[in-house]
C-alpha positions as CSV (number, residue, x, y, z in Angstrom):
1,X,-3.5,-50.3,-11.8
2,X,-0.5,-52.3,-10.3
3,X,1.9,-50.2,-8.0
4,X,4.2,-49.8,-10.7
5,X,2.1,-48.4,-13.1
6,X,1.0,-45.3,-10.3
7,X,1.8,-41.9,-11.3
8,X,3.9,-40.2,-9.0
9,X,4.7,-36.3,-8.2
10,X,8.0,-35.4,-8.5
11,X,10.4,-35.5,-5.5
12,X,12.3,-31.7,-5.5
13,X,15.4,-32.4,-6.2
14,X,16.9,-30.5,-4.0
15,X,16.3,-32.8,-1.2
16,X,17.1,-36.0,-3.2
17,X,20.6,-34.6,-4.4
18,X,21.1,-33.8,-0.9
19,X,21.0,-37.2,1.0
20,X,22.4,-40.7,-0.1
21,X,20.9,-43.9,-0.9
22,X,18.7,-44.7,1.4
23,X,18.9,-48.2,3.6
24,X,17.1,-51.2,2.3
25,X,13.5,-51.1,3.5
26,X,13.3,-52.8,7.3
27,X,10.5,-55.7,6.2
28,X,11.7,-59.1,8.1
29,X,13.1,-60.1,11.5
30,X,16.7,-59.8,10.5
31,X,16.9,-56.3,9.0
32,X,14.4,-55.0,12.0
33,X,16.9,-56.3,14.7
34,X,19.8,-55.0,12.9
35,X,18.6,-51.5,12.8
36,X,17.2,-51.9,16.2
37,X,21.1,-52.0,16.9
38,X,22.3,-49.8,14.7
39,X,24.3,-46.4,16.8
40,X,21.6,-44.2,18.9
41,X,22.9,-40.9,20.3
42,X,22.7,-40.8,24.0
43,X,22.7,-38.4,26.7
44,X,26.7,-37.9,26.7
45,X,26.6,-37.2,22.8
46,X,23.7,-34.5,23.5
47,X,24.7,-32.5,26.6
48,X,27.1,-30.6,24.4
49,X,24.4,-29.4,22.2
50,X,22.1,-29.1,25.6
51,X,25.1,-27.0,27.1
52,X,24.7,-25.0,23.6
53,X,21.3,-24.1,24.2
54,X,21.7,-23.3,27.3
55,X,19.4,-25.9,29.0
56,X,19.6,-28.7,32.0
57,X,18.8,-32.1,31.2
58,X,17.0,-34.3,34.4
59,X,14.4,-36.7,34.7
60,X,11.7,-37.8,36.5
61,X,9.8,-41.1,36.7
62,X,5.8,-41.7,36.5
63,X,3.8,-44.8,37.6
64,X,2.4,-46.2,34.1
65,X,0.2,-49.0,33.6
66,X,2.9,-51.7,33.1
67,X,5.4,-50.0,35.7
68,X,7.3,-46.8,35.8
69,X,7.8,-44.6,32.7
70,X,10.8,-42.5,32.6
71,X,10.6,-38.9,31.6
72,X,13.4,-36.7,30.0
73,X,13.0,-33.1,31.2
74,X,15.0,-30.4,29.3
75,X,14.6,-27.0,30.9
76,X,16.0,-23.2,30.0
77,X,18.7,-22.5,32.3
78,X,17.8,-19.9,34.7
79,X,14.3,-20.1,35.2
80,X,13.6,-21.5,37.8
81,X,10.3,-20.0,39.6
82,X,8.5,-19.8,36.8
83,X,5.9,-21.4,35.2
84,X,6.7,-22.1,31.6
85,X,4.9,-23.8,28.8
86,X,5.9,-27.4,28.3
87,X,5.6,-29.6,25.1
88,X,5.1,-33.0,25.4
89,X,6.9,-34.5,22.8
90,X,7.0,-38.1,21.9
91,X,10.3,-39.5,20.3
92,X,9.5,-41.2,16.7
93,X,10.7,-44.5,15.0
94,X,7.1,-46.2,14.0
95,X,6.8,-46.8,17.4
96,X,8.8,-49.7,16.9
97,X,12.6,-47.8,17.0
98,X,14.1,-45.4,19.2
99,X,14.2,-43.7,22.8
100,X,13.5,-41.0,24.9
101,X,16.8,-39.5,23.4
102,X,15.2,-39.5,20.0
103,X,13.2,-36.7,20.9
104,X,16.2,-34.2,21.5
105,X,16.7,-33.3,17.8
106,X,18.3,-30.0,16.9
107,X,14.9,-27.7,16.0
108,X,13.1,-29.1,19.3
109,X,16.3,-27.7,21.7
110,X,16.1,-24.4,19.6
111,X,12.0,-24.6,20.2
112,X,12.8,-25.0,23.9
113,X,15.6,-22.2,23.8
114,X,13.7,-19.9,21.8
115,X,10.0,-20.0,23.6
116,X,11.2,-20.7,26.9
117,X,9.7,-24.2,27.0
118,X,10.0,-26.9,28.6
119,X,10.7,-30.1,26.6
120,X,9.3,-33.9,27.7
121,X,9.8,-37.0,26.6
122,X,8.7,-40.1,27.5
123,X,9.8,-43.3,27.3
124,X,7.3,-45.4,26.0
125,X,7.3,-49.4,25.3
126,X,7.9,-50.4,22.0
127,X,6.4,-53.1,19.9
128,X,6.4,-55.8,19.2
129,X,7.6,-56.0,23.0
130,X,4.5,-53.3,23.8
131,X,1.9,-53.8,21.0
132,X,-0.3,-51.3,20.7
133,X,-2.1,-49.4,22.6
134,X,0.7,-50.0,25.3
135,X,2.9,-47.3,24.1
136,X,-0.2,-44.9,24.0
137,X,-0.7,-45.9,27.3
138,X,2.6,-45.3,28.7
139,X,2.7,-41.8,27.4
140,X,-0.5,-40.9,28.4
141,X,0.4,-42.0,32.0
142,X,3.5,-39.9,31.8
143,X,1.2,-37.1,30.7
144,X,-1.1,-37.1,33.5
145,X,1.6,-37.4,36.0
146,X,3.4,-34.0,34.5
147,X,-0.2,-32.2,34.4
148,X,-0.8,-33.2,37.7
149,X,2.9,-32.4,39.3
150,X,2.6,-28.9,37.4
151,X,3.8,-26.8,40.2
152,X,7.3,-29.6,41.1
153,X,8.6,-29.4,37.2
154,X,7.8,-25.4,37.0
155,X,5.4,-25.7,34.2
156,X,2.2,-24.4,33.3
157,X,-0.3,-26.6,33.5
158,X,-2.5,-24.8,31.0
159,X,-0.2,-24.4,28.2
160,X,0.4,-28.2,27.6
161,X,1.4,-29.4,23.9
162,X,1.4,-32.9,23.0
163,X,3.3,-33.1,20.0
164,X,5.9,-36.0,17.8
165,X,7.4,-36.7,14.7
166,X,6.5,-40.1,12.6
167,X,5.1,-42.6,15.1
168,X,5.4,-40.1,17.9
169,X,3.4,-37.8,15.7
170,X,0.9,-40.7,15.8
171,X,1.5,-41.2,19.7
172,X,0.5,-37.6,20.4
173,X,-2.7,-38.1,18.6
174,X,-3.4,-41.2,20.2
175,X,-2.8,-39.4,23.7
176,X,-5.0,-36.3,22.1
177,X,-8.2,-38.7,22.1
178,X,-6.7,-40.7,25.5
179,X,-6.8,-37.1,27.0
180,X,-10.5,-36.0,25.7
181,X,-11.8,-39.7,26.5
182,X,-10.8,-39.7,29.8
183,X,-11.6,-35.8,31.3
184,X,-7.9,-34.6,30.6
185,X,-5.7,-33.5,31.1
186,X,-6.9,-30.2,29.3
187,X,-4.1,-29.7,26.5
188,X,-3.4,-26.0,24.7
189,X,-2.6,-27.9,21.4
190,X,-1.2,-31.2,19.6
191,X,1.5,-30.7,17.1
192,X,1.8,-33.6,14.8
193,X,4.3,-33.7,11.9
194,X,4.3,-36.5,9.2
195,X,2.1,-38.6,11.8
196,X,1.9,-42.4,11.5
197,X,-1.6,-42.7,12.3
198,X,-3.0,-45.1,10.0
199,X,-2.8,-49.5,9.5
200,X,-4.4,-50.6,6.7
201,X,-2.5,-49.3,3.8
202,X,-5.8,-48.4,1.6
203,X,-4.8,-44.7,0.6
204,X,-3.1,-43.9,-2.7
205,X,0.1,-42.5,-1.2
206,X,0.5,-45.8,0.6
207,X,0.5,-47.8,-2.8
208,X,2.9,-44.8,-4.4
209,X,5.6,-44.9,-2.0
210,X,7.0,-48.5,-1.8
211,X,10.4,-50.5,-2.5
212,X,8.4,-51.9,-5.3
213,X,8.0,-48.5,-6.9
214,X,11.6,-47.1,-6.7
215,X,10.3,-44.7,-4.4
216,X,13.4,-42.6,-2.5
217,X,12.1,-42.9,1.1
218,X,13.1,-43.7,4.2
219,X,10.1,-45.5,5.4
220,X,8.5,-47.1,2.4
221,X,5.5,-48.5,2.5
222,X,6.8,-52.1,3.3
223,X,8.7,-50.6,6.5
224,X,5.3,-49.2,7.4
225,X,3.6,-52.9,6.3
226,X,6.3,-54.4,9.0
227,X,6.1,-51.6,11.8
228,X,2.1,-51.9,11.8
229,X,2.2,-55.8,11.8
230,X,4.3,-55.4,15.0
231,X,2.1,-53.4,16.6
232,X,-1.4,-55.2,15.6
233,X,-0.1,-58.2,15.1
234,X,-0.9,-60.3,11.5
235,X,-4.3,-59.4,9.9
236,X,-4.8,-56.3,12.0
237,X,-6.1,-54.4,8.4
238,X,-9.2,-56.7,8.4
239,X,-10.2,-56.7,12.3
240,X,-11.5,-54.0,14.6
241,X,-8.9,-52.0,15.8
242,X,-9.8,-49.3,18.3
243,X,-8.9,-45.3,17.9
244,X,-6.0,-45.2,20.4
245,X,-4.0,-47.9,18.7
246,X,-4.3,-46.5,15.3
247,X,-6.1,-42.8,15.6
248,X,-7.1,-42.7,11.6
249,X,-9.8,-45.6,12.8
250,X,-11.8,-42.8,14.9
251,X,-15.0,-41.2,12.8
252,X,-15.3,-38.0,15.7
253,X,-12.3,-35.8,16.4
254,X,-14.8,-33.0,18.0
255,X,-13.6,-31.8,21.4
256,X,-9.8,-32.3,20.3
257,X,-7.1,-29.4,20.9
258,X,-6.1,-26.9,17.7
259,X,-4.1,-29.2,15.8
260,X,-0.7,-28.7,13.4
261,X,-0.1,-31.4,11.0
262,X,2.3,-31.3,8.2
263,X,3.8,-34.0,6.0
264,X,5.8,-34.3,2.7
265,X,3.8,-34.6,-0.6
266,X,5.8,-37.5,-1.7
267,X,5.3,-40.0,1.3
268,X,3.1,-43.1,2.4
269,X,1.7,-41.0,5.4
270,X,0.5,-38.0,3.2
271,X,-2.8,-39.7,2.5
272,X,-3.8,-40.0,6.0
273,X,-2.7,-37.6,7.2
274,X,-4.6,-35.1,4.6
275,X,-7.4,-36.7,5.5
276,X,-7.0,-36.5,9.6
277,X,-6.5,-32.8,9.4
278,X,-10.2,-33.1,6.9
279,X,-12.2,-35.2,10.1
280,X,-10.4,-32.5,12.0
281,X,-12.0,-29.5,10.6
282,X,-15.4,-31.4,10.0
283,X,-15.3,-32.0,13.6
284,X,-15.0,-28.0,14.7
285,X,-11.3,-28.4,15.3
286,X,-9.0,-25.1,14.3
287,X,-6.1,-27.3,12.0
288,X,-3.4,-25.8,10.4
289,X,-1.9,-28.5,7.6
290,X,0.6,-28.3,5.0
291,X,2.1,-30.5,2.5
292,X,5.6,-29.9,1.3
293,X,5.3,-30.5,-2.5
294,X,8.5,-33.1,-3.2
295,X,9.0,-34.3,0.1
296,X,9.9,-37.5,1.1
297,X,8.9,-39.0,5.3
298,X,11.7,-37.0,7.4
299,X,12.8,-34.4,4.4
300,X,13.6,-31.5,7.1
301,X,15.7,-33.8,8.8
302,X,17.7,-35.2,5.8
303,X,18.3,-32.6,4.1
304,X,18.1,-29.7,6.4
305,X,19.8,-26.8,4.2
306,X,17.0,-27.1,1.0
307,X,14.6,-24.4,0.8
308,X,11.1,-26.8,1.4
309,X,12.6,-27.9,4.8
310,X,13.1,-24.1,6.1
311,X,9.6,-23.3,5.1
312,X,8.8,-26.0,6.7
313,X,10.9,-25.8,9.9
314,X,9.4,-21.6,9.3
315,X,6.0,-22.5,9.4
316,X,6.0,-25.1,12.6
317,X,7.8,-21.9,14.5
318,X,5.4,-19.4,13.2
319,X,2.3,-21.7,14.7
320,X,3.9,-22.5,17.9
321,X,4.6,-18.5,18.2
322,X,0.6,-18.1,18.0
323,X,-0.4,-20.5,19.8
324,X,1.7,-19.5,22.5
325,X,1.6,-15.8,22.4
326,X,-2.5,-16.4,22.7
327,X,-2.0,-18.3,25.6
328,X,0.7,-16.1,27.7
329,X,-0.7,-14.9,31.1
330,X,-1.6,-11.2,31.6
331,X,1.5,-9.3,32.5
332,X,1.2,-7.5,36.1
């Protein structure tokens, strides 16, 4: 069956009469460099909605193996002294797009605001500039240094999340199996939403959600063809590729941190992803997924007032309350 002949669930419309036309797909040098320069917000746009949220932007900078890796710290105002959870939150972009910055979206600051938690987020070194695992190595450095420098950034070292969105989703899992691989640090959970964890395009989802196939998306599966072939270079779906460069290559997820995953039924990542959060389970790993029926890579974002994406902005809250409220220290 060719890729137009694929049967396809229904987007909700909701979310598709919400947003525009979407960009053209990003699939040659040209079109990658151009949205490489498209506007990016910056810290001067953000420290409005920082100031908002009542919390204080600084950052730090950790040795990484190809030089120092900068860390955005965002903080509650007012806490100093204490000891707060932090999450460890890589920025998206398929690893190939994006900064530090990236991170900083609106339900992250209210994650921070509302939990008291520390937000971190590292700048990693994209491909093709950094192919991979260099950008799993950058943030895993990062990691280690704010684990082991608990006490100077007023965190708690045991109530570490690793968590991103897209390729940061796929970063955190890639510093998930760094972390168990290498004796820590010990992390309270990973938090991975619509993760781009997987190269070699065999899954159905990946042959539903192209340019070819009309699909509405924002990263198609020839965006994802380009993004991969960045970071493995040419041929990559054919060689040996190991599990922190692409973390749907590993066969044994035992030992890894409870796990949230979520993704939109209608995407090229859904596929993978489904079938992470399965190795997960089969692996003794506690995994909380859903899959928003209708909804394209980035729905919540795009369309933030449709009913799926507050369920789904609903449900990540309702998890991170759990996991958090298990892990509190004793009061007294």
């Amino acid at each position: 069956m060719s890729n137009t002949q694929l049967a396809r669930p229904p987007y909700d419309p909701e979310l598709v009469g919400a947003v525009g036309p979407f960009p053209s797909a990003v699939t040659d040098a040209a079109s990658f460099q151009a949205f490489r320069e498209s506007p990016a917000l910056g810290l001067a746009e953000l420290e409005p909605l920082f100031r908002q949220h009542r919390l204080e932007y600084s950052e730090v900078v950790a040795p990484g193996p190809r030089g120092d890796v900068i860390l955005g710290v965002l903080r509650p105002a007012g806490t100093a002294g204490e000891a707060l959870p932090v999450l460890y939150d890589i920025h998206g972009g398929g690893m190939v797009f994006g900064d530090r910055f990236t991170s900083f979206m609106p339900e992250v600051l209210e994650w921070s605001a509302e939990f008291r938690m520390v937000i971190v987020s590292p700048e990693y070194g994209l491909a093709p500039e950094v192919p991979a695992p260099g950008g799993a190595l950058d943030c895993f450095a990062g990691l280690k240094w704010v684990a082991e420098h608990a006490d100077e950034l007023g965190i708690d070292a045991s109530r570490i999340i690793v968590g991103g969105a897209s390729g940061g989703g796929g970063l955190a899992a890639s510093v998930g199996l760094l972390a168990r691989d290498h004796s820590g640090p010990s992390l309270l959970a990973q938090m991975l939403l619509c993760p781009q964890l997987e190269d070699r395009h065999q899954t159905v989802s990946s042959r539903q959600f192209s340019a070819e196939t009309g699909a509405i998306d924002p990263w198609p599966r020839e965006t994802n063809a380009f993004a991969w072939e960045q970071l493995l270079g040419a041929g990559h779906a054919e060689r040996e590729v190991d599990i922190y460069s692409s973390p749907a290559r590993a066969t044994d997820l035992s030992g890894l941190a409870q796990t949230y995953i979520d993704c939109g039924g209608n995407e090229v990542f859904r596929d993978a992803d489904v079938a992470y959060a399965s190795l997960l389970w089969e692996s003794g790993v506690s995994t909380e997924l859903h899959v928003w029926p209708g909804g394209f890579h980035g729905f919540d974002m795009l369309s933030p007032a449709a009913p799926v994406s507050h369920d789904a902005r609903a449900a990540r809250v309702k998890w991170l309350r759990r996991v958090l409220d298990a892990a509190a220290p004793a009061a007294g």
